[in-house]
PQR file of N, CA, C, O and H, with PARSE charges and radii, in Angstrom:
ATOM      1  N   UNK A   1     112.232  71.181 124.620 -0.4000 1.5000
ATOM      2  CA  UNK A   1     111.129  71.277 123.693 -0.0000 2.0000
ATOM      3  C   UNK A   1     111.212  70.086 122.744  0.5500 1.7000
ATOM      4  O   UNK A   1     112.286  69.718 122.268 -0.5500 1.4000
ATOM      5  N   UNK A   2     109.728  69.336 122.411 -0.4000 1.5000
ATOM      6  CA  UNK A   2     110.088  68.220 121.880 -0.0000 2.0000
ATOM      7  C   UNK A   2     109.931  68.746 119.811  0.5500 1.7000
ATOM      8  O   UNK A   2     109.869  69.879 119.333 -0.5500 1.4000
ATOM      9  H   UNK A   2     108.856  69.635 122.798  0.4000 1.0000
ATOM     10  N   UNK A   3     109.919  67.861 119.340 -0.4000 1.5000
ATOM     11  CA  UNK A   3     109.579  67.963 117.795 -0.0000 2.0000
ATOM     12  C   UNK A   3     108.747  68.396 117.176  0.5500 1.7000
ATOM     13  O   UNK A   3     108.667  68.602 115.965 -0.5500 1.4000
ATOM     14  H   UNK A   3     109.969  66.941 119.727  0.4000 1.0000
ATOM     15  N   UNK A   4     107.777  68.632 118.330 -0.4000 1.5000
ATOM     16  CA  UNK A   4     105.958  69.503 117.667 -0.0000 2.0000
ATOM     17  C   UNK A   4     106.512  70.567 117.973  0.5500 1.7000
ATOM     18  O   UNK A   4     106.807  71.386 117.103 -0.5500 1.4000
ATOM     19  H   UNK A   4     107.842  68.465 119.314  0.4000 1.0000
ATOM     20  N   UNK A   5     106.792  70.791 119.408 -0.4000 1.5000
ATOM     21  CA  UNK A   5     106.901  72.109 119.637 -0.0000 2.0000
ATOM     22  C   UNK A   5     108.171  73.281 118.310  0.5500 1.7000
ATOM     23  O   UNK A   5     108.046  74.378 117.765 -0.5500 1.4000
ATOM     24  H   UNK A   5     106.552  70.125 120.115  0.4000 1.0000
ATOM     25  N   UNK A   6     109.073  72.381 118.333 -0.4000 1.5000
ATOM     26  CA  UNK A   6     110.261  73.074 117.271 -0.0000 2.0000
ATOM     27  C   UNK A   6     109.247  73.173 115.886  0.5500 1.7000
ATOM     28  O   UNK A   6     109.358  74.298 115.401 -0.5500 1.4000
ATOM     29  H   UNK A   6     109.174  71.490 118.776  0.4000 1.0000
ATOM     30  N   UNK A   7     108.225  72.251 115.063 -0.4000 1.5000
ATOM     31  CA  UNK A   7     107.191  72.319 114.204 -0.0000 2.0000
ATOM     32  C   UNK A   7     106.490  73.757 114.437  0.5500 1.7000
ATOM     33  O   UNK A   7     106.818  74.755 113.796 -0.5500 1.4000
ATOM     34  H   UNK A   7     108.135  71.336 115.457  0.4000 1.0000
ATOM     35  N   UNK A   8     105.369  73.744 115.547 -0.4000 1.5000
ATOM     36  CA  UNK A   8     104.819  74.955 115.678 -0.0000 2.0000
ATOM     37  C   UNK A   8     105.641  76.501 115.663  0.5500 1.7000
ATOM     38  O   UNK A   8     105.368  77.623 115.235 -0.5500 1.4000
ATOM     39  H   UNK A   8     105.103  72.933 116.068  0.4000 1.0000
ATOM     40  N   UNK A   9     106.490  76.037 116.194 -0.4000 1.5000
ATOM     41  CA  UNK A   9     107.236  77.442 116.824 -0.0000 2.0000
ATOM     42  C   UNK A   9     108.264  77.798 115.016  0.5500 1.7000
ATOM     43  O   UNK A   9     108.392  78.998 114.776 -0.5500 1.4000
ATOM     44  H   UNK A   9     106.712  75.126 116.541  0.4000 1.0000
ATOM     45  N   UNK A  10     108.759  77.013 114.161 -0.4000 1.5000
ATOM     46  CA  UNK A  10     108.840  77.365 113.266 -0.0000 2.0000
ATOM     47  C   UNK A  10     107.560  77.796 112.121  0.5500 1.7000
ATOM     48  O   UNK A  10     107.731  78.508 111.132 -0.5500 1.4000
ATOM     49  H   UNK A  10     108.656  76.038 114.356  0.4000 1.0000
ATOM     50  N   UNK A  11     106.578  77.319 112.442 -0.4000 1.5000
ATOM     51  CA  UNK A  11     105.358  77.760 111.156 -0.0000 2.0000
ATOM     52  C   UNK A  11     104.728  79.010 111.694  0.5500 1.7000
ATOM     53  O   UNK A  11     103.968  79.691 111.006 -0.5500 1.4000
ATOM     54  H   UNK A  11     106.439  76.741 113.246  0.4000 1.0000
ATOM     55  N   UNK A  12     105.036  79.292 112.875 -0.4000 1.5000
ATOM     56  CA  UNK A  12     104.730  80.479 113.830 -0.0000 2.0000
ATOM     57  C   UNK A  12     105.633  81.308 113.050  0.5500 1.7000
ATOM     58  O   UNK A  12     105.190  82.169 112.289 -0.5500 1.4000
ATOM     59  H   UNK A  12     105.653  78.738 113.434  0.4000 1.0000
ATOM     60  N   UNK A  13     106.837  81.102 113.193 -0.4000 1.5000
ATOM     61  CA  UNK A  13     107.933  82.316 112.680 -0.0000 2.0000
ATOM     62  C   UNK A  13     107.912  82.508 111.053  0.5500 1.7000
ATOM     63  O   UNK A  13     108.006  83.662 110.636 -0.5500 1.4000
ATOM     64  H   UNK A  13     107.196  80.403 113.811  0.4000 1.0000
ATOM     65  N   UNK A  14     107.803  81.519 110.188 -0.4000 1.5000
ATOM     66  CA  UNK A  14     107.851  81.576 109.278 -0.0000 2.0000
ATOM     67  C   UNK A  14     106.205  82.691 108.325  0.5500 1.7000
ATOM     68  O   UNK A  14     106.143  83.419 107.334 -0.5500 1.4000
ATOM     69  H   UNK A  14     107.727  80.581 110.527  0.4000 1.0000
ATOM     70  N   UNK A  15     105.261  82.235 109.303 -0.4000 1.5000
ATOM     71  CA  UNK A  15     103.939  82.720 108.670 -0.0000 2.0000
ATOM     72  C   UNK A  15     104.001  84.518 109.231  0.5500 1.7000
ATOM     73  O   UNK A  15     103.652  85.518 108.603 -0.5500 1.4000
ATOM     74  H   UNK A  15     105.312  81.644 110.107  0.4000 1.0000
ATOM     75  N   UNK A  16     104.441  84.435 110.285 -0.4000 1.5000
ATOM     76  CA  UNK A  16     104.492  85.500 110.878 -0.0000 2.0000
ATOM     77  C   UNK A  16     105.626  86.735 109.892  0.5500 1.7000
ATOM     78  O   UNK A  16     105.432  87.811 109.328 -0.5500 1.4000
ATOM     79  H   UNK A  16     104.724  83.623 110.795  0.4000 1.0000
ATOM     80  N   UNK A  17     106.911  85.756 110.128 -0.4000 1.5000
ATOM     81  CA  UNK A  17     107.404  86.952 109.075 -0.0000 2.0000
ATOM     82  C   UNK A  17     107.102  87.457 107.558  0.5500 1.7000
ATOM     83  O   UNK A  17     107.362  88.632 107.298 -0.5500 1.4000
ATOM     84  H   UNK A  17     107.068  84.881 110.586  0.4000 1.0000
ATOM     85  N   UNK A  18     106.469  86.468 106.369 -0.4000 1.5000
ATOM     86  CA  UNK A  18     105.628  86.873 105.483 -0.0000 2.0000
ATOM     87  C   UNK A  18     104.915  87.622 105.648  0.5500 1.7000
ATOM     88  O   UNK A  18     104.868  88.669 105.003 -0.5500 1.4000
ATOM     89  H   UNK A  18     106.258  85.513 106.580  0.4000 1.0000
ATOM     90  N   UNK A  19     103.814  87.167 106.965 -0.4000 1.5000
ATOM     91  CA  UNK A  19     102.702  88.570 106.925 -0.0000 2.0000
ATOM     92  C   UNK A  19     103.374  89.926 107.241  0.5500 1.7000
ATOM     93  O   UNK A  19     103.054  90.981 106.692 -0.5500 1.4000
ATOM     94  H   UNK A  19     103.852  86.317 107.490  0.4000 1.0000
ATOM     95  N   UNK A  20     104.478  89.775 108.316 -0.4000 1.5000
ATOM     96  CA  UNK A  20     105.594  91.229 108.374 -0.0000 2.0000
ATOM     97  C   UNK A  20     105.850  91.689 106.939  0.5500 1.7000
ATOM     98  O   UNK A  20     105.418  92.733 106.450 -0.5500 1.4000
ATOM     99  H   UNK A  20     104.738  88.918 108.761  0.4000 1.0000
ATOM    100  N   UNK A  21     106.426  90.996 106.474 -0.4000 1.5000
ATOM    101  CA  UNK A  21     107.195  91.638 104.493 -0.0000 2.0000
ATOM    102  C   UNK A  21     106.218  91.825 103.995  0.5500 1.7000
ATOM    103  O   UNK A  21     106.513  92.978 103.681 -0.5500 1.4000
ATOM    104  H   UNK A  21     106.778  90.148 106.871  0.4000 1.0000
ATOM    105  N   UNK A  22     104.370  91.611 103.272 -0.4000 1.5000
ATOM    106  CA  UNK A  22     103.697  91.680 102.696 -0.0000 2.0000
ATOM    107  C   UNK A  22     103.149  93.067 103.648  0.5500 1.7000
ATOM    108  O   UNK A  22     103.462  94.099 103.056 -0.5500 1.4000
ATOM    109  H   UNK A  22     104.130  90.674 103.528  0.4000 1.0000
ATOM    110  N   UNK A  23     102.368  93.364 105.052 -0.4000 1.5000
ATOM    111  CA  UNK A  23     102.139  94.708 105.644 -0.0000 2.0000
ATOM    112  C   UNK A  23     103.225  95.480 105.085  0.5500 1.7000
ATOM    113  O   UNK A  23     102.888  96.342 104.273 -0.5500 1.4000
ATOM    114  H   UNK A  23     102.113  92.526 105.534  0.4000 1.0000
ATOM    115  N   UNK A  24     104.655  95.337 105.385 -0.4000 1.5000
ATOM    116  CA  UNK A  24     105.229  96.691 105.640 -0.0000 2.0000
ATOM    117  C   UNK A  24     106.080  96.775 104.023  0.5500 1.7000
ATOM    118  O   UNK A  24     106.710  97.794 103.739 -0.5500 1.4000
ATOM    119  H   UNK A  24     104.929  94.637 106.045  0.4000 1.0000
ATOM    120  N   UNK A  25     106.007  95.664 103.108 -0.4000 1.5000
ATOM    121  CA  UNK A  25     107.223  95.862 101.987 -0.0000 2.0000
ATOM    122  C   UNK A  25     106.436  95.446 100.243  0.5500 1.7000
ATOM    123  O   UNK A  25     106.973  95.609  99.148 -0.5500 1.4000
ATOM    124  H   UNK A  25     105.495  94.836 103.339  0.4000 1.0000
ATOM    125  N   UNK A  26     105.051  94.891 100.532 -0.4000 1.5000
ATOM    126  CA  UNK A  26     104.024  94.775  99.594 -0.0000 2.0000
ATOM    127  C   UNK A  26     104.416  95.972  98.151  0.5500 1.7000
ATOM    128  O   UNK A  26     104.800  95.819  96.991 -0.5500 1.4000
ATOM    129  H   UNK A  26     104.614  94.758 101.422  0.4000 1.0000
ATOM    130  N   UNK A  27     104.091  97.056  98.948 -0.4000 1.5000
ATOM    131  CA  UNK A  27     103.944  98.022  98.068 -0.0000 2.0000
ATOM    132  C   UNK A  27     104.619  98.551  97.675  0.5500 1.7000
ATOM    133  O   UNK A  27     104.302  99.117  96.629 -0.5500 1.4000
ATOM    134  H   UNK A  27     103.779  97.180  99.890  0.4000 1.0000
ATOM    135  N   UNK A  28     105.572  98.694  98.035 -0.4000 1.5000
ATOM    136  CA  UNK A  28     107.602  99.032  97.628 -0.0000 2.0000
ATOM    137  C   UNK A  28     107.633  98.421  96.140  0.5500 1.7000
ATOM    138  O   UNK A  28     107.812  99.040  95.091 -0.5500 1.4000
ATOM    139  H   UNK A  28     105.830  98.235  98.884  0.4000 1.0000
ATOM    140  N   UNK A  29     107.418  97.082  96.319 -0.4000 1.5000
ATOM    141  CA  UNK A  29     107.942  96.377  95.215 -0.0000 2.0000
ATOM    142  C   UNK A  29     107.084  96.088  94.118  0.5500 1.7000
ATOM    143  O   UNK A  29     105.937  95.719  94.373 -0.5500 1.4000
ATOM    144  H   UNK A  29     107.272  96.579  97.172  0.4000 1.0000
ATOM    145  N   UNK A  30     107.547  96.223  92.656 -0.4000 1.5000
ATOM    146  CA  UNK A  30     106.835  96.456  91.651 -0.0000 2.0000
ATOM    147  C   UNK A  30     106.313  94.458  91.313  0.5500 1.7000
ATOM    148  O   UNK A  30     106.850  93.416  91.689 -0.5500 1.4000
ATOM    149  H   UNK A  30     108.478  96.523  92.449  0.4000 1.0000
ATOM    150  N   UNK A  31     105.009  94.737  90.420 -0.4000 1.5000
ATOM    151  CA  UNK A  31     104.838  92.731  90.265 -0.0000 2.0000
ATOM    152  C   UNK A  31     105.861  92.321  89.498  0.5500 1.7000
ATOM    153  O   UNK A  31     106.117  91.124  89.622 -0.5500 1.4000
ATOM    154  H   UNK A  31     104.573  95.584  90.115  0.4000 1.0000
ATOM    155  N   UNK A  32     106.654  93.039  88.602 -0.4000 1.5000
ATOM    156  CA  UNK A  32     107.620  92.400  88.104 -0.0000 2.0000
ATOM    157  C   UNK A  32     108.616  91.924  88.700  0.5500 1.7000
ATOM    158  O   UNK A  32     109.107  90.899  88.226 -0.5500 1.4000
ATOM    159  H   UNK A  32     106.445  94.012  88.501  0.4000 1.0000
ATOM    160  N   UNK A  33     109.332  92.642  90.163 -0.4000 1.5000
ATOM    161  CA  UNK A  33     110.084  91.805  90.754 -0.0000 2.0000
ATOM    162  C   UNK A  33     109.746  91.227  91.269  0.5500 1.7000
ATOM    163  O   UNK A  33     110.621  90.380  91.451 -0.5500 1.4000
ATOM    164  H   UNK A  33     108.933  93.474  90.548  0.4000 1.0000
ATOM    165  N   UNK A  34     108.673  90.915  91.918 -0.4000 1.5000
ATOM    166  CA  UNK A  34     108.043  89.823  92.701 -0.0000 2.0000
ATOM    167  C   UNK A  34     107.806  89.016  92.095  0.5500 1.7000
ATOM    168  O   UNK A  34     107.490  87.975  92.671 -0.5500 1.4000
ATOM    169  H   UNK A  34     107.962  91.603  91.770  0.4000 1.0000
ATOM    170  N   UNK A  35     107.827  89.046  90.347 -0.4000 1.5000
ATOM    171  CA  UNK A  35     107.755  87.662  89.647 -0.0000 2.0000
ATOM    172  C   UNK A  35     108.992  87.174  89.183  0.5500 1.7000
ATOM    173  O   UNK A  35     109.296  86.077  88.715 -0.5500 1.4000
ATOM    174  H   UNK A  35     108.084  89.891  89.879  0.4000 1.0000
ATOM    175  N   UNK A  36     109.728  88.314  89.423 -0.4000 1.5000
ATOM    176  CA  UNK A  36     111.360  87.453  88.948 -0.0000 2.0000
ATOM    177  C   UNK A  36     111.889  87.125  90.462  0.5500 1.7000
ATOM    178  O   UNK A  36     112.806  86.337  90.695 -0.5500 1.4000
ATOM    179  H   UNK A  36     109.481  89.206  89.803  0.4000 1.0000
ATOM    180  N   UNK A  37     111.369  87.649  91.170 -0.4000 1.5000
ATOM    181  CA  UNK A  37     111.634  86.634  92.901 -0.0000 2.0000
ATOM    182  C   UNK A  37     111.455  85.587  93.082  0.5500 1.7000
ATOM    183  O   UNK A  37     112.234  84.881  93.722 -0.5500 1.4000
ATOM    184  H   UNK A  37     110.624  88.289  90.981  0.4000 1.0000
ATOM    185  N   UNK A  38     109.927  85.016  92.354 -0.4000 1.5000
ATOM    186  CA  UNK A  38     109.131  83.561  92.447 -0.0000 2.0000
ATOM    187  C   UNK A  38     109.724  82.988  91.670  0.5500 1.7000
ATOM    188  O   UNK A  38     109.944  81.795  91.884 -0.5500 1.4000
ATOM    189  H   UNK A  38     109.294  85.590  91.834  0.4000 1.0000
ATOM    190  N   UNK A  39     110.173  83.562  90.565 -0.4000 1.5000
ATOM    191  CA  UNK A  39     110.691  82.656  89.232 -0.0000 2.0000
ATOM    192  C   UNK A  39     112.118  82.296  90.139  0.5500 1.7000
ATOM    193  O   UNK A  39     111.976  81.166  90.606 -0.5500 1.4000
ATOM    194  H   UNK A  39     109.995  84.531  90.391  0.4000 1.0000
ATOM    195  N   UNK A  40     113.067  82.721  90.423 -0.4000 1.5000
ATOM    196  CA  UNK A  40     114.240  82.349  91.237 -0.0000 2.0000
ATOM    197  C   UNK A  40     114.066  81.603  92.306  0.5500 1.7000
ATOM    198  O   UNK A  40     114.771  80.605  92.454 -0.5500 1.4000
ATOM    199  H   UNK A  40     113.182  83.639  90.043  0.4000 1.0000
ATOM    200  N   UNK A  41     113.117  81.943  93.223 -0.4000 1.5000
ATOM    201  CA  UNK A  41     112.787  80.522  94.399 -0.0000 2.0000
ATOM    202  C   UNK A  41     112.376  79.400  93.788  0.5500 1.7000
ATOM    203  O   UNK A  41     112.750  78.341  94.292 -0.5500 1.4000
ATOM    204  H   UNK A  41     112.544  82.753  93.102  0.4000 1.0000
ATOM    205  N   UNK A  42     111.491  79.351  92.530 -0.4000 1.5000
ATOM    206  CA  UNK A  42     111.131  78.229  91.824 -0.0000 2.0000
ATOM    207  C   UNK A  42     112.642  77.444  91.154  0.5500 1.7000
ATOM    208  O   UNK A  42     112.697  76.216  91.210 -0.5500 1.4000
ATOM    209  H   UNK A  42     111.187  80.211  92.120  0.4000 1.0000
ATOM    210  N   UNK A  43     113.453  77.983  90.730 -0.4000 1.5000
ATOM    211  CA  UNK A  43     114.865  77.878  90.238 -0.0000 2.0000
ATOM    212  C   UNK A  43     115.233  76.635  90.961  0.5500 1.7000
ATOM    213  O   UNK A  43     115.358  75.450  90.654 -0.5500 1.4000
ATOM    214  H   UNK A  43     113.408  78.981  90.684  0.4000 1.0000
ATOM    215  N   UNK A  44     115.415  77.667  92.512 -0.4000 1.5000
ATOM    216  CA  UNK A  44     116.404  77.172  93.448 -0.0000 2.0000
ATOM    217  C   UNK A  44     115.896  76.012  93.746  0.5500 1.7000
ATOM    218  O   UNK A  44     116.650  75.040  93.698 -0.5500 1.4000
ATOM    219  H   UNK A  44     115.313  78.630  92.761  0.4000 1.0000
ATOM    220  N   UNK A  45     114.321  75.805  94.171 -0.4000 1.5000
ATOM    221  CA  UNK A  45     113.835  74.518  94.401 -0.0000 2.0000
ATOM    222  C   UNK A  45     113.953  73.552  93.570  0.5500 1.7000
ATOM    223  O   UNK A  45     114.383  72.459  93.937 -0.5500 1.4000
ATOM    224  H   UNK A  45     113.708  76.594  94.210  0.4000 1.0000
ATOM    225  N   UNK A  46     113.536  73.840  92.129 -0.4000 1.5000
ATOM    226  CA  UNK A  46     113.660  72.996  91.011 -0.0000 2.0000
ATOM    227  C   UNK A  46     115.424  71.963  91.022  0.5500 1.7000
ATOM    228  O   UNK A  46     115.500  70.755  90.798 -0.5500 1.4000
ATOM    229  H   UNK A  46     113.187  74.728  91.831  0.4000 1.0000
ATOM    230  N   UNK A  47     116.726  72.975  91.373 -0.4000 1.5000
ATOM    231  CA  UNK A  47     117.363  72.754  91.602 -0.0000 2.0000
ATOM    232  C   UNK A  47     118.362  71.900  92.180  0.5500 1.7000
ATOM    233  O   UNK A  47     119.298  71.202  91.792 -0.5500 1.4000
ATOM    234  H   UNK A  47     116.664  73.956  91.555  0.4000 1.0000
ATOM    235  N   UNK A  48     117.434  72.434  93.973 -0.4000 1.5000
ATOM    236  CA  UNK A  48     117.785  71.141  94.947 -0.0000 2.0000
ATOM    237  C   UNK A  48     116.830  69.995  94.828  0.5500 1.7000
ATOM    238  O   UNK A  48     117.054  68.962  95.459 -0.5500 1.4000
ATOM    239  H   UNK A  48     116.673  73.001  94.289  0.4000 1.0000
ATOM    240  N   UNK A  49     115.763  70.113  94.048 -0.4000 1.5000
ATOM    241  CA  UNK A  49     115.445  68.445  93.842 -0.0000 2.0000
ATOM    242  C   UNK A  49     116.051  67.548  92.658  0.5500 1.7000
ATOM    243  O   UNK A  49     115.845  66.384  92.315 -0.5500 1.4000
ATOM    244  H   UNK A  49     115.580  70.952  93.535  0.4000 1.0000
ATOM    245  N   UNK A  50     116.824  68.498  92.208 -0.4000 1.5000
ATOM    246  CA  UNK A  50     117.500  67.721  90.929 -0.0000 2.0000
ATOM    247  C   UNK A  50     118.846  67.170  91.991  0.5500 1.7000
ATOM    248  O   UNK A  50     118.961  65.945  92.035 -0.5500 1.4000
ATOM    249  H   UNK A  50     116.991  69.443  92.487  0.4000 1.0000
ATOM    250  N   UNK A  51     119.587  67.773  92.611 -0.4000 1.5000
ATOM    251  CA  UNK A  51     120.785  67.597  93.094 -0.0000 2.0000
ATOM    252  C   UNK A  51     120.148  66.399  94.191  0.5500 1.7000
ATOM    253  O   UNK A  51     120.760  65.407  94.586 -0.5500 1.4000
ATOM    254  H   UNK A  51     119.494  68.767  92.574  0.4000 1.0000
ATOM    255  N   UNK A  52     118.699  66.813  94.564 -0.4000 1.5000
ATOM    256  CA  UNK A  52     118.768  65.372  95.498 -0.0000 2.0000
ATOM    257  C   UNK A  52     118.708  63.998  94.911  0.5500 1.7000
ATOM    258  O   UNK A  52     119.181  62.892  95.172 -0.5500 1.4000
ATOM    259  H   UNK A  52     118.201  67.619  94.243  0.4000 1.0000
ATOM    260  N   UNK A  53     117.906  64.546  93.984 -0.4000 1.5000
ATOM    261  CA  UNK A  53     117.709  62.841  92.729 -0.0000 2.0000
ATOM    262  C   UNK A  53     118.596  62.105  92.630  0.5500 1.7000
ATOM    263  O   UNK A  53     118.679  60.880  92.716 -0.5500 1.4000
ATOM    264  H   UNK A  53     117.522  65.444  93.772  0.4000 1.0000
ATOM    265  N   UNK A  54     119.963  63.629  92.259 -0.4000 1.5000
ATOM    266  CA  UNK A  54     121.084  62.997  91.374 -0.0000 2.0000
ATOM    267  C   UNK A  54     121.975  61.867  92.774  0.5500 1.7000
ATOM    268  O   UNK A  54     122.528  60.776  92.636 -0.5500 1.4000
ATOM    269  H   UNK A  54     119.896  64.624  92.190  0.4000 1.0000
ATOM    270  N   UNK A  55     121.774  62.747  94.069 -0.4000 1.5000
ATOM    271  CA  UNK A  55     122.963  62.230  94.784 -0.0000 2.0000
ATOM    272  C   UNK A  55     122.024  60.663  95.553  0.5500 1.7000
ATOM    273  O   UNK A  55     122.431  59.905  96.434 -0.5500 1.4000
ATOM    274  H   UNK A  55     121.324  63.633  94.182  0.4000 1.0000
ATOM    275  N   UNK A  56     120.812  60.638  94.859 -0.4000 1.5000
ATOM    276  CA  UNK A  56     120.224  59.356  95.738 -0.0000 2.0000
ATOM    277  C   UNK A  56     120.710  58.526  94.804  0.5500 1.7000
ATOM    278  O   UNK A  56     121.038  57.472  95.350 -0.5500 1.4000
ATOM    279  H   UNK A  56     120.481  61.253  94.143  0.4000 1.0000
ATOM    280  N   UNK A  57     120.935  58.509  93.503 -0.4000 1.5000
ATOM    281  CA  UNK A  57     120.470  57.319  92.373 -0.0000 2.0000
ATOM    282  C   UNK A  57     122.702  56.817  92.103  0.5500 1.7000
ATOM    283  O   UNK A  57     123.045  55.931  91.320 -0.5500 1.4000
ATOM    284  H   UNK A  57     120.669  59.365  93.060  0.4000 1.0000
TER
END
């Protein structure tokens, strides 16, 4: 499989399992943790672009 195909076949899995967690786990979870979820993925990203900055410069 070349480099598109590994592309598609990951945005396949990735979109696919969101829409899985939002059908079956949406309503479980209150908006407050789902905003201290986003606030922590925002963290982590904020994060590794600092650590990439730091280790390019």
């Amino acid at each position: 499989m070349n480099a598109t195909g590994y592309k598609v076949l990951g945005y396949v899995v990735w979109h696919g399992g969101k829409w899985y967690l939002r059908r079956n786990y949406a309503r479980k979870l209150s908006s407050v943790s789902r905003n201290v979820a986003a606030g922590g993925l925002v963290l982590l990203i904020v994060a590794g672009a600092v650590a990439w900055i730091v280790r390019r410069s």
